[in-house]
C-alpha beads as a LAMMPS data file, in Angstrom:
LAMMPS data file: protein, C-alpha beads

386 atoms
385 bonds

1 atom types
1 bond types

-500.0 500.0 xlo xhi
-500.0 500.0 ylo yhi
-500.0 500.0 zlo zhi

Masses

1 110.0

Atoms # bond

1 1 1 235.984 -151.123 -246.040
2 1 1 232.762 -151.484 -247.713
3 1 1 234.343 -153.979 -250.225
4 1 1 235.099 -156.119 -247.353
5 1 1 231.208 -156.666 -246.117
6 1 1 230.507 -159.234 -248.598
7 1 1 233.322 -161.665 -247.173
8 1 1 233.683 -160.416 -243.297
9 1 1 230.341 -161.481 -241.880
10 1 1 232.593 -160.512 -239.117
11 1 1 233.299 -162.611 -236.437
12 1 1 230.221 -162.879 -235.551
13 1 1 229.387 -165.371 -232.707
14 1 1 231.748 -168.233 -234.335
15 1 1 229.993 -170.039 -237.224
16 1 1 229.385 -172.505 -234.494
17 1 1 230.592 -175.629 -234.787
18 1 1 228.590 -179.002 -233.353
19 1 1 228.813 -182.428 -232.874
20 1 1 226.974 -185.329 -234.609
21 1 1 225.040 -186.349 -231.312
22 1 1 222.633 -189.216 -231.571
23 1 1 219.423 -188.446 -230.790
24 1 1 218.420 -188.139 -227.191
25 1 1 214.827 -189.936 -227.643
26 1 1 216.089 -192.999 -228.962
27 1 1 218.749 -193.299 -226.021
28 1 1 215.981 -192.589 -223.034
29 1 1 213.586 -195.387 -224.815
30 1 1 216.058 -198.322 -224.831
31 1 1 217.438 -197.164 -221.103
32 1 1 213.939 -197.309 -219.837
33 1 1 213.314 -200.414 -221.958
34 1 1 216.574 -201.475 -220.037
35 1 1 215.154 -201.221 -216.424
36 1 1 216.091 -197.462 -215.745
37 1 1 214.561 -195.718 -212.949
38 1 1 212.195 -193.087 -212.822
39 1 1 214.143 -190.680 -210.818
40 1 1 217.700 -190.840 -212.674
41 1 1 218.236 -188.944 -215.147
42 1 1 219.461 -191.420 -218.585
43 1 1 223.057 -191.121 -219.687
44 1 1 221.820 -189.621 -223.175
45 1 1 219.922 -186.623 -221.338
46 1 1 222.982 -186.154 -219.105
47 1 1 225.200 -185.827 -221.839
48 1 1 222.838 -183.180 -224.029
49 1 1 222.242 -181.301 -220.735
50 1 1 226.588 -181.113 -220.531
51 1 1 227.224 -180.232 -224.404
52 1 1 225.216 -177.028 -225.519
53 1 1 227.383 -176.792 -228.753
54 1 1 225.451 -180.193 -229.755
55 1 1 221.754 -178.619 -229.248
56 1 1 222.703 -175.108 -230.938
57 1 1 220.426 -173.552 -232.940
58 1 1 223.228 -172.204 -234.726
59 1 1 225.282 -174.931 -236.286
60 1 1 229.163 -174.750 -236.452
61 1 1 229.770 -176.459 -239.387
62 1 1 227.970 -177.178 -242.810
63 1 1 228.044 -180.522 -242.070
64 1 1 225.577 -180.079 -239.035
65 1 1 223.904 -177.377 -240.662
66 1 1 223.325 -179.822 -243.495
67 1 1 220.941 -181.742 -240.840
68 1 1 218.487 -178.694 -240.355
69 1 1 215.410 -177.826 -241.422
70 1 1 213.176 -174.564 -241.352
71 1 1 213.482 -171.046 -240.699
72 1 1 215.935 -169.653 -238.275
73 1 1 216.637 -166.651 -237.108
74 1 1 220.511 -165.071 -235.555
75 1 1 220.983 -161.797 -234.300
76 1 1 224.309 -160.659 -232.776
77 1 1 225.055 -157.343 -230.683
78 1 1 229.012 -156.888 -230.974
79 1 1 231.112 -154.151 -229.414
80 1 1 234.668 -153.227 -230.788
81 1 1 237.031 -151.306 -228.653
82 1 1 240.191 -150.010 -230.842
83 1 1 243.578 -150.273 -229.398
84 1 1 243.756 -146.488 -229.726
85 1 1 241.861 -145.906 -227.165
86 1 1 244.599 -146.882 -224.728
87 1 1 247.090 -144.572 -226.594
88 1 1 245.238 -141.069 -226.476
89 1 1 241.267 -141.790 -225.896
90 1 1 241.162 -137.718 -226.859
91 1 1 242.641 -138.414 -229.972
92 1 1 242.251 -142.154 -231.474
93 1 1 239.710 -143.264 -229.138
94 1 1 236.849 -145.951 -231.141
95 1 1 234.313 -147.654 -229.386
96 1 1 231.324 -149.229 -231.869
97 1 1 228.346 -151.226 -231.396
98 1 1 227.165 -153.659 -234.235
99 1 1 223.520 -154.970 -234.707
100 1 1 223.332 -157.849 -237.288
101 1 1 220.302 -159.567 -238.098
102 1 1 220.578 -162.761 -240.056
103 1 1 217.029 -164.551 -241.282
104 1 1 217.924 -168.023 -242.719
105 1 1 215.442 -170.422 -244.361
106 1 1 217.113 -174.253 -244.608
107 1 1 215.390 -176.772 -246.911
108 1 1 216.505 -179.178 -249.277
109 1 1 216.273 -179.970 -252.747
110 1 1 216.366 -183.754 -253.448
111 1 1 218.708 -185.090 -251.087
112 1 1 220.976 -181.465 -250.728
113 1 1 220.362 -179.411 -247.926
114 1 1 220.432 -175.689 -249.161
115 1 1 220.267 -172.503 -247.128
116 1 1 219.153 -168.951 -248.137
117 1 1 220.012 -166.683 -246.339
118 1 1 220.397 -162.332 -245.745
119 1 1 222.584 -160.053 -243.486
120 1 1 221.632 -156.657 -242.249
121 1 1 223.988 -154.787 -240.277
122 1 1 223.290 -151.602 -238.132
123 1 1 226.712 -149.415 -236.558
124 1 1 226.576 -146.770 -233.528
125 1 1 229.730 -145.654 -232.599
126 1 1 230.029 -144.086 -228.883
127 1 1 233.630 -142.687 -229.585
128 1 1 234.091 -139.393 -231.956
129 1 1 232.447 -140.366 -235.349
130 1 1 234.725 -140.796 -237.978
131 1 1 232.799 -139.194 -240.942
132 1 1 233.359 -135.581 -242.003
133 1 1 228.899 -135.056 -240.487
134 1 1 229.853 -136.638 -237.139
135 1 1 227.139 -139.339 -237.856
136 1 1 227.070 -141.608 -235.489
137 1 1 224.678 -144.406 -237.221
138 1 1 225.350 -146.138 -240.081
139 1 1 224.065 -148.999 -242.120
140 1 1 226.283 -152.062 -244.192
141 1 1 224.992 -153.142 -247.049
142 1 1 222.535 -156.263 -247.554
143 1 1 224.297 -159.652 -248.288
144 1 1 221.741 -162.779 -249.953
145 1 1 223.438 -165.486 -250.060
146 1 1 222.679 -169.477 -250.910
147 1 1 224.842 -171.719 -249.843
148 1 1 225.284 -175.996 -250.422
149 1 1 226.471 -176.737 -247.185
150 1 1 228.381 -180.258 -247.703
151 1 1 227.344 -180.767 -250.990
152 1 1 230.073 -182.875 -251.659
153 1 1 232.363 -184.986 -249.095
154 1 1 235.501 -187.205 -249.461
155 1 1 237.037 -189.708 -247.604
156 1 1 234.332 -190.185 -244.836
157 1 1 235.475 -192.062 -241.836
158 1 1 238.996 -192.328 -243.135
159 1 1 241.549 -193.636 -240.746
160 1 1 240.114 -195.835 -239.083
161 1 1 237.093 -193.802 -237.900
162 1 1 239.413 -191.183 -236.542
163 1 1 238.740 -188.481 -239.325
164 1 1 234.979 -188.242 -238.640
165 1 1 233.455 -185.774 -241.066
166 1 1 236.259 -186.613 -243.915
167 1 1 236.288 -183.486 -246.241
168 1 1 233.035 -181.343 -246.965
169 1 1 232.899 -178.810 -250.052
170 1 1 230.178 -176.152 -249.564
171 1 1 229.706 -174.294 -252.643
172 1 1 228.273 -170.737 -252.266
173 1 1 226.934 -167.874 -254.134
174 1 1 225.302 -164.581 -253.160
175 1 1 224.443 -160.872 -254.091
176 1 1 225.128 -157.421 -252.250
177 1 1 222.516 -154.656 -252.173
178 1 1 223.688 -151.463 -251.569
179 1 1 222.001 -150.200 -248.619
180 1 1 224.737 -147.936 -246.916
181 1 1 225.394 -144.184 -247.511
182 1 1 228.636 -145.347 -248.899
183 1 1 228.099 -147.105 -251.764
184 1 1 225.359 -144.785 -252.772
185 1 1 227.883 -142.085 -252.590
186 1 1 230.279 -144.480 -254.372
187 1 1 227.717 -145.126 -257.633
188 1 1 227.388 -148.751 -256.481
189 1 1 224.828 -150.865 -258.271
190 1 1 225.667 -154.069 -256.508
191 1 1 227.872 -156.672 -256.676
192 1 1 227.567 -160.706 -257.139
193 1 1 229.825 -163.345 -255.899
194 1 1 230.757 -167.012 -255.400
195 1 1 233.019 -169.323 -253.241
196 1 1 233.700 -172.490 -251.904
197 1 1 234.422 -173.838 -248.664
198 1 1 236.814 -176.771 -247.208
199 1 1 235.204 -178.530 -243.941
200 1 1 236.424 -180.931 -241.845
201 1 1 236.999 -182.284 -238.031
202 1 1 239.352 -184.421 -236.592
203 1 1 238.455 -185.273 -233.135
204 1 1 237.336 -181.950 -231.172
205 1 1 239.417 -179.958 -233.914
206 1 1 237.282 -178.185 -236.568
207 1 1 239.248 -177.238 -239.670
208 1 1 237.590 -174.794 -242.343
209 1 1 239.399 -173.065 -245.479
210 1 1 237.846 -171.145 -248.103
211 1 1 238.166 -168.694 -251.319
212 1 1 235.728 -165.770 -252.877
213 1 1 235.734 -164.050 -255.311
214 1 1 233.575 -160.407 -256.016
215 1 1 232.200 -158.456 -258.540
216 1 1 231.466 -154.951 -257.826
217 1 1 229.173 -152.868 -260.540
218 1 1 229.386 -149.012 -259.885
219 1 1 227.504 -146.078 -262.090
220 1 1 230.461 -144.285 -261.702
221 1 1 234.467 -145.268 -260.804
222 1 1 235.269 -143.088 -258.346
223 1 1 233.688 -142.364 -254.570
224 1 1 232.372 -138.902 -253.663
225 1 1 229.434 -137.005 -252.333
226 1 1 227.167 -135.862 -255.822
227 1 1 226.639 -132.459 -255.669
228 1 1 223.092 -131.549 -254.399
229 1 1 222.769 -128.500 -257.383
230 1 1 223.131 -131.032 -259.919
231 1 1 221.193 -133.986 -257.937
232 1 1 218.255 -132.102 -257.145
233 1 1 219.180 -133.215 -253.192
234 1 1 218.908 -130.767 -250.332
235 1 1 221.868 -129.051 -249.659
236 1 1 221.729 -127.657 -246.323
237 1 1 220.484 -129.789 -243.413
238 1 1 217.787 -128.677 -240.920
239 1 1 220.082 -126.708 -239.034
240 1 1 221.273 -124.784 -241.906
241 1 1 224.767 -126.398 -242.340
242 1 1 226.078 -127.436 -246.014
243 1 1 226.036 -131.015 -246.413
244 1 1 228.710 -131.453 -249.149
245 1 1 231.132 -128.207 -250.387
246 1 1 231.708 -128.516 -254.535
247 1 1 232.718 -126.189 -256.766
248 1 1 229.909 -124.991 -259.514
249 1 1 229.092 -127.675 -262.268
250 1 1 231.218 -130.235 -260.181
251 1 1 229.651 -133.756 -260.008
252 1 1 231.106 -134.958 -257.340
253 1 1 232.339 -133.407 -253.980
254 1 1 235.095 -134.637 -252.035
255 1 1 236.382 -138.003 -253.861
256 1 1 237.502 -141.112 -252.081
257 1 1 239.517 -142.660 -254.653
258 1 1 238.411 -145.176 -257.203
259 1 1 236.079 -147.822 -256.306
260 1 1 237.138 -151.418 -256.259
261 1 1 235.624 -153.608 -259.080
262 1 1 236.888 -157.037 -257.989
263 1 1 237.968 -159.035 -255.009
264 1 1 239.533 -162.198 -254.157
265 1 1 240.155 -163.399 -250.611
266 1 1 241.530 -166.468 -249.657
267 1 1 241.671 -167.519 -245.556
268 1 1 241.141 -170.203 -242.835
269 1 1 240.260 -170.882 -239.664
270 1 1 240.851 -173.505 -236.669
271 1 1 237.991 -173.957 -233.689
272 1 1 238.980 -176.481 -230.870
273 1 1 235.950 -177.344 -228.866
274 1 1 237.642 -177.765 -225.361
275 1 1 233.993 -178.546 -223.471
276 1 1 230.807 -179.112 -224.591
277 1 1 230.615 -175.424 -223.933
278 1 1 233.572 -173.557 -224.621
279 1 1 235.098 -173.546 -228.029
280 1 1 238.509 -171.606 -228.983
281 1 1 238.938 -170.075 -232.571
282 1 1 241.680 -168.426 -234.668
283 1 1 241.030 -167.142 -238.456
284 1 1 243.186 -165.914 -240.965
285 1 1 242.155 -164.023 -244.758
286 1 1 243.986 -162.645 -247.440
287 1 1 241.944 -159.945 -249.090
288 1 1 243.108 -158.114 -252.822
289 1 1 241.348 -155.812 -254.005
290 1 1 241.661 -153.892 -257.439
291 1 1 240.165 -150.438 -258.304
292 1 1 239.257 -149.495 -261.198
293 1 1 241.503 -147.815 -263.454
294 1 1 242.621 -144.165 -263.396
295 1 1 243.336 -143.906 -266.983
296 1 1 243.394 -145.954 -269.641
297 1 1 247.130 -146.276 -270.721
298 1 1 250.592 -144.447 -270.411
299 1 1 250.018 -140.345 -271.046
300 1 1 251.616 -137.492 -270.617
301 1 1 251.055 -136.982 -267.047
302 1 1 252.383 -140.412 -266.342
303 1 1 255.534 -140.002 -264.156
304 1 1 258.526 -141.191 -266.356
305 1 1 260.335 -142.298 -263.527
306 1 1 261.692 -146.069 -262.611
307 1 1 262.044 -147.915 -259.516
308 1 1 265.534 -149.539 -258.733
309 1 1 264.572 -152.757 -260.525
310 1 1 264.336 -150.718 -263.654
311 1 1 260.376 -151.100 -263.798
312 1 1 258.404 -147.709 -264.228
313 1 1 257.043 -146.361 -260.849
314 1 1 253.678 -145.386 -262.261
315 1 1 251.791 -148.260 -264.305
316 1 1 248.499 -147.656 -266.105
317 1 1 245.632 -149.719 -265.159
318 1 1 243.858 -151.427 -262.032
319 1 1 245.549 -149.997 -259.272
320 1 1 245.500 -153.431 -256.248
321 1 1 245.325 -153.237 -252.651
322 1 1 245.728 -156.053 -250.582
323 1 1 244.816 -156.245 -246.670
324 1 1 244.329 -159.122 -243.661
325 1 1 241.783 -160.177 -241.811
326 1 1 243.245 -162.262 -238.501
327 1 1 241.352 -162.847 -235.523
328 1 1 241.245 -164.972 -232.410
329 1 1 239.384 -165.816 -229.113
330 1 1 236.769 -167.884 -227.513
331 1 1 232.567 -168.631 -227.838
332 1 1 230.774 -169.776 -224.727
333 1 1 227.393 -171.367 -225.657
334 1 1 225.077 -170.760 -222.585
335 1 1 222.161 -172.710 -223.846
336 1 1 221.041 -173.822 -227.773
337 1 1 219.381 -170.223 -228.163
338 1 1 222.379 -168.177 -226.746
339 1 1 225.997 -167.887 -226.946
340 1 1 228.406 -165.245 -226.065
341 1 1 232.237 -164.154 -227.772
342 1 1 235.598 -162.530 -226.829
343 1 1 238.226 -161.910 -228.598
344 1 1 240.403 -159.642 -230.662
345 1 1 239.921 -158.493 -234.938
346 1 1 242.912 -157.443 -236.815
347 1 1 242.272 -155.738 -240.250
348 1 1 245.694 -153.966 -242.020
349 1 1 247.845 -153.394 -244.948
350 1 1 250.308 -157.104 -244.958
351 1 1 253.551 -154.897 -245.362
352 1 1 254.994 -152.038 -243.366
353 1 1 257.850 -149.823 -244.459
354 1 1 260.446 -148.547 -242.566
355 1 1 262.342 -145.033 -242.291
356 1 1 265.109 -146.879 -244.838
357 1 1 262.645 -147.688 -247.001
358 1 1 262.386 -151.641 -246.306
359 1 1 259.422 -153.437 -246.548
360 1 1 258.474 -156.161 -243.828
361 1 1 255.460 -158.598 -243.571
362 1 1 253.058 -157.354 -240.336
363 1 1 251.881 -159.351 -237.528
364 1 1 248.353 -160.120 -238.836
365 1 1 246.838 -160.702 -235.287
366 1 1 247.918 -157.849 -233.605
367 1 1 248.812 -154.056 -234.689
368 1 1 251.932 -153.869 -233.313
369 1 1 253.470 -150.751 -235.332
370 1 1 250.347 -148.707 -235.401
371 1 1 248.534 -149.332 -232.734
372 1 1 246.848 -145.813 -232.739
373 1 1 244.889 -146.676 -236.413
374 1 1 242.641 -148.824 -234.216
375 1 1 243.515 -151.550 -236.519
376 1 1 243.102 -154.083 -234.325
377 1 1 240.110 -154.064 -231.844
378 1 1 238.625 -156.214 -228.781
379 1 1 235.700 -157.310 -229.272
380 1 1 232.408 -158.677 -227.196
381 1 1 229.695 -160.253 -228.647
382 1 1 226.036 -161.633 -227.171
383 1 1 224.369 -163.899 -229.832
384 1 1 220.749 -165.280 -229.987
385 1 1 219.108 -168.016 -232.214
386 1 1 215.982 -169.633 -233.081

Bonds

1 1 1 2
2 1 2 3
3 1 3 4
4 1 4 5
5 1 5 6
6 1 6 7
7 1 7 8
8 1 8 9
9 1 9 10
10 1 10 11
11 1 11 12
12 1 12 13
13 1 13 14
14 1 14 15
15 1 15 16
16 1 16 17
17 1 17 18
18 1 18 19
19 1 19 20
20 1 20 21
21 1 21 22
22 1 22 23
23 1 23 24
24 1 24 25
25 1 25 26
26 1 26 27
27 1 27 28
28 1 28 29
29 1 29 30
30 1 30 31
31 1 31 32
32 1 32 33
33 1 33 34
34 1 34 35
35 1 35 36
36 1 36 37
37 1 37 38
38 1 38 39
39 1 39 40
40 1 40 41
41 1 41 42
42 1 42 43
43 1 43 44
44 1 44 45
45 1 45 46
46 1 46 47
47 1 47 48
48 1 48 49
49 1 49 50
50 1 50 51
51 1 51 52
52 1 52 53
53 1 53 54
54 1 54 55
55 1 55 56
56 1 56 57
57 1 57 58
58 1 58 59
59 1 59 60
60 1 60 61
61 1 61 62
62 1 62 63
63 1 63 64
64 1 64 65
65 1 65 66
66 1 66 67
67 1 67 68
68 1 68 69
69 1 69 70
70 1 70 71
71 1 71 72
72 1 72 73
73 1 73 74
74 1 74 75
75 1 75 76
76 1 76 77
77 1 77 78
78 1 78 79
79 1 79 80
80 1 80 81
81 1 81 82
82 1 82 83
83 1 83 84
84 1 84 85
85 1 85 86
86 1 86 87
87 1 87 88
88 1 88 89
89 1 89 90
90 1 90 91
91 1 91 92
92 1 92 93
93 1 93 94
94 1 94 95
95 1 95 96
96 1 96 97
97 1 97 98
98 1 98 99
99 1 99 100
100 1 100 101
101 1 101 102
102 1 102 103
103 1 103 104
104 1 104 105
105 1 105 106
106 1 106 107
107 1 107 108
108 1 108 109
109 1 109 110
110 1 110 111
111 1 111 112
112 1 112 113
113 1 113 114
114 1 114 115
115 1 115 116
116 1 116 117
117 1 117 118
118 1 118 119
119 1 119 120
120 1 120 121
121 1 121 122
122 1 122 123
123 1 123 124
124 1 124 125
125 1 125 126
126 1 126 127
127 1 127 128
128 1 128 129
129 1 129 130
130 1 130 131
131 1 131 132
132 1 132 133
133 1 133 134
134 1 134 135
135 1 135 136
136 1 136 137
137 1 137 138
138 1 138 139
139 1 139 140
140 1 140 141
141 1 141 142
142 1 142 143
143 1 143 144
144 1 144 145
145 1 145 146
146 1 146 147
147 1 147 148
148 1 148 149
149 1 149 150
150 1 150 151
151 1 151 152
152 1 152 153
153 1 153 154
154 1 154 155
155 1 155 156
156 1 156 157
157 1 157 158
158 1 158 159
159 1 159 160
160 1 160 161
161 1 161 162
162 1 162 163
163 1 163 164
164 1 164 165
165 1 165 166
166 1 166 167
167 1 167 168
168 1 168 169
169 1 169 170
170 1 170 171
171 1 171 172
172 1 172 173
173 1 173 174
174 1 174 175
175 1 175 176
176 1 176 177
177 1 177 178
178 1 178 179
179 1 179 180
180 1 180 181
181 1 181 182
182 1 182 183
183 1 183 184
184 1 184 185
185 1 185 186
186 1 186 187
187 1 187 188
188 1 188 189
189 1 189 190
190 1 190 191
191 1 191 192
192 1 192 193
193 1 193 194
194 1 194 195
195 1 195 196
196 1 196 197
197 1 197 198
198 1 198 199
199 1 199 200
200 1 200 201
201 1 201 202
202 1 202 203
203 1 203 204
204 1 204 205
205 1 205 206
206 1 206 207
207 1 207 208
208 1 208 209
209 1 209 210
210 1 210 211
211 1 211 212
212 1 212 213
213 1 213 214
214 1 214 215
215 1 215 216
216 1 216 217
217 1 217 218
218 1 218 219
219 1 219 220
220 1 220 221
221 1 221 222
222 1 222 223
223 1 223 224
224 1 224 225
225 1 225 226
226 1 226 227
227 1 227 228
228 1 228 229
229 1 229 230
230 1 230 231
231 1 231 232
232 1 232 233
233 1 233 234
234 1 234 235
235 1 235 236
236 1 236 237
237 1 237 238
238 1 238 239
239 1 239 240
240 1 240 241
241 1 241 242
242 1 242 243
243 1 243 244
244 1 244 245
245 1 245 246
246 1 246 247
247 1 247 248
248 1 248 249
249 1 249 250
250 1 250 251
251 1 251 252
252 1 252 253
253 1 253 254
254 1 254 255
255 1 255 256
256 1 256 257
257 1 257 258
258 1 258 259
259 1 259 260
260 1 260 261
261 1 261 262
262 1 262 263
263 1 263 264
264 1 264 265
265 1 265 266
266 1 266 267
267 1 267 268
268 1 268 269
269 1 269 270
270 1 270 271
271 1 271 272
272 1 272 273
273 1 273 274
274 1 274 275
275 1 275 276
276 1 276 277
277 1 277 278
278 1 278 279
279 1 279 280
280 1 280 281
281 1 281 282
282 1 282 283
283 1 283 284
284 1 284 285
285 1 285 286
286 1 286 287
287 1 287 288
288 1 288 289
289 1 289 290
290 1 290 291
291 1 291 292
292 1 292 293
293 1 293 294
294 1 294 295
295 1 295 296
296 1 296 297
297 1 297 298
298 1 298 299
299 1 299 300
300 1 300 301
301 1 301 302
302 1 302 303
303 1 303 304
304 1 304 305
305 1 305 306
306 1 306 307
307 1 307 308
308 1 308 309
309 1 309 310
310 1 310 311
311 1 311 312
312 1 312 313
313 1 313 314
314 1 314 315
315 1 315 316
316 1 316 317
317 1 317 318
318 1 318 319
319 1 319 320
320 1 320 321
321 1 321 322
322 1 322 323
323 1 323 324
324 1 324 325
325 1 325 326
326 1 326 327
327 1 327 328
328 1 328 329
329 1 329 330
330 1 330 331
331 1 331 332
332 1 332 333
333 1 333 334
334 1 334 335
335 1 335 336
336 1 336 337
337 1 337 338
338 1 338 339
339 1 339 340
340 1 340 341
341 1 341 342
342 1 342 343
343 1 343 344
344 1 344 345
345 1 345 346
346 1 346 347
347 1 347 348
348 1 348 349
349 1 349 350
350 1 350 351
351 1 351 352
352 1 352 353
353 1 353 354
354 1 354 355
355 1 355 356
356 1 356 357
357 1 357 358
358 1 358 359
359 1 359 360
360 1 360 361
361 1 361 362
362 1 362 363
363 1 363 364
364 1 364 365
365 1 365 366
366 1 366 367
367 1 367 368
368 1 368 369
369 1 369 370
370 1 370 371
371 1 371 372
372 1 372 373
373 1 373 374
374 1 374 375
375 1 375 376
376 1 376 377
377 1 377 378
378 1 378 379
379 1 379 380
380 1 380 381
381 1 381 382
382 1 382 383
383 1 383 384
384 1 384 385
385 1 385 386
């Protein structure tokens, strides 16, 4: 999961979408200049006052958040309920609270608009903790990213004015810091990435695709708790328990597997803004992931044994492991500062096998064969920004 901060700045309050509104001044000056009066409110005002998504501090798309200026500031409080609560609460129940913190600092660099940016993310977890300590607080790691939002666009007011925004490419790039228990159990040094995103709007339909790719550095290639003898770490905690059981001389207690070096995702996602309050979304990403290798070629403890297509069942090298990230529901801005989200986050393997052995594509926005995994959860969030 901790591979997957880097690209799932999850669903936080949409990535908020907004209009290209003209400005409000302007309008009141020539409708006073016009013979308005005093007591009526101009049409311009009116409108701003009905469309909240327009006069959001947090812009929806790059091409509006190509138009801003200065530092801003987004925190979101999310809650995720897991679907296993509803099958055994006493056994699969999950109920988790997110705090993410997002400082942003737009300016521009000749006539491009950049934006720097960092995510920190704080977990609770009400429910049983799932963690062999029963810790219920955690930390994600720290995302920096700069971004180009619209750098480039293409075919601007195509069709006959209908296609509004034409195409906007926002180039991206950004580091992680590890800052979670984690990846400093996991060796992780950091990781650097890069991607590009596909913007555009056609009416009250806002269209985004993108691709990223990671690079993970670890001190070591597998996951595990290092062994406080050999770390010079405490090894009991304050009320006397062991923190991690190893064997003498062992490095590393308890191993997780081996750590994923690169990434690739590849998704999209569709907003409809049905009011000038109430937008709809629905996202889609394909995530691979490959480990690092477990050895470095074909040995003697490799299995000898084929698969029914004649390849061999065991292959040497960077073992892959691919999973999607589907999601829908609906953002209500209240105001510019504040907006709230509902909706429903589905992350899974893309294939399920069956007692014959058959593999079959999932439904990737909704667990529907293992509902109790709490791999898809409804989620709330409350979102402010200055």
């Amino acid at each position: 999961m901790r591979a997957l901060v880097a690209i799932l700045v999850v669903l936080m309050p949409a990535w908020a979408l907004a209009d290209d509104a003209p400005d409000a001044g302007t309008q009141v000056e020539e409708n006073n200049s016009a013979g308005e009066t005093q007591g009526e409110a101009p049409p311009a005002e009116a409108k701003q006052a009905d469309n909240p998504l327009a006069k959001a501090v947090q812009a929806r798309t790059p091409e509006a958040q190509a138009l801003q200026s200065g530092f801003q500031l987004i925190t979101a409080v999310d809650h995720y309920l897991g679907t296993g609560t509803f099958v055994d609460p006493d056994l699969y129940a999950s109920l988790i609270a997110y705090l993410t913190v997002i400082p942003q600092y737009l300016f521009g660099v000749g006539n491009q608009r950049l934006v720097l940016s960092g995510s920190l993310r704080f977990v609770w977890e009400y429910s049983m903790p799932d963690n062999a300590m029963a810790r219920r607080w955690d930390t994600w790691d720290t995302a920096i990213n700069l971004s180009a939002p619209a750098m480039f666009r293409f075919f601007k007011g195509a069709f006959d004015g209908a296609w509004k925004t034409g195409i906007s490419l926002t180039p991206s790039v950004g580091i992680t810091v590890p800052t979670s228990l984690a990846s400093w159990n996991a060796g992780l040094i950091g990781g650097v990435r890069a991607g590009l995103t596909l913007s555009s709007s056609v009416g009250i339909v806002d269209f985004r695709a993108n691709v990223t790719g990671t690079r993970n550095i670890h001190a070591q290639q597998q996951s595990g708790i290092r062994n406080p003898a050999l770390s010079g770490g405490p090894g009991r905690d304050q009320s006397g328990n062991l923190l991690a059981v190893c064997r003498p001389g062992e490095q590393l207690c308890g191993v997780g597997g081996n750590n994923v070096a690169w990434l690739l995702s590849a998704g999209g996602q569709i907003q409809v803004r049905a009011t000038g309050s109430l937008l709809f979304f629905v996202g889609y990403t394909y995530i691979m992931q490959w480990r690092y290798p477990a050895s470095g070629g074909v040995d003697e403890y490799t299995p000898p044994y084929l698969t029914s297509d004649g390849n061999p069942a065991a292959q040497p090298g960077a073992g892959r492991f691919d999973r999607t990230s589907a999601y829908f529901g609906a953002s209500y801005q209240v105001n510019e500062h504040y907006s709230v989200d509902l909706g429903a986050s589905t992350i899974q393997t893309p294939l399920v096998v069956d007692a014959n052995g058959n593999w079959s594509p999932r439904f990737p926005f909704w667990a529907t064969t293992n509902t109790n995994d709490n791999a898809t959860s409804i989620f709330f969030s409350f979102t402010a920004a200055y």
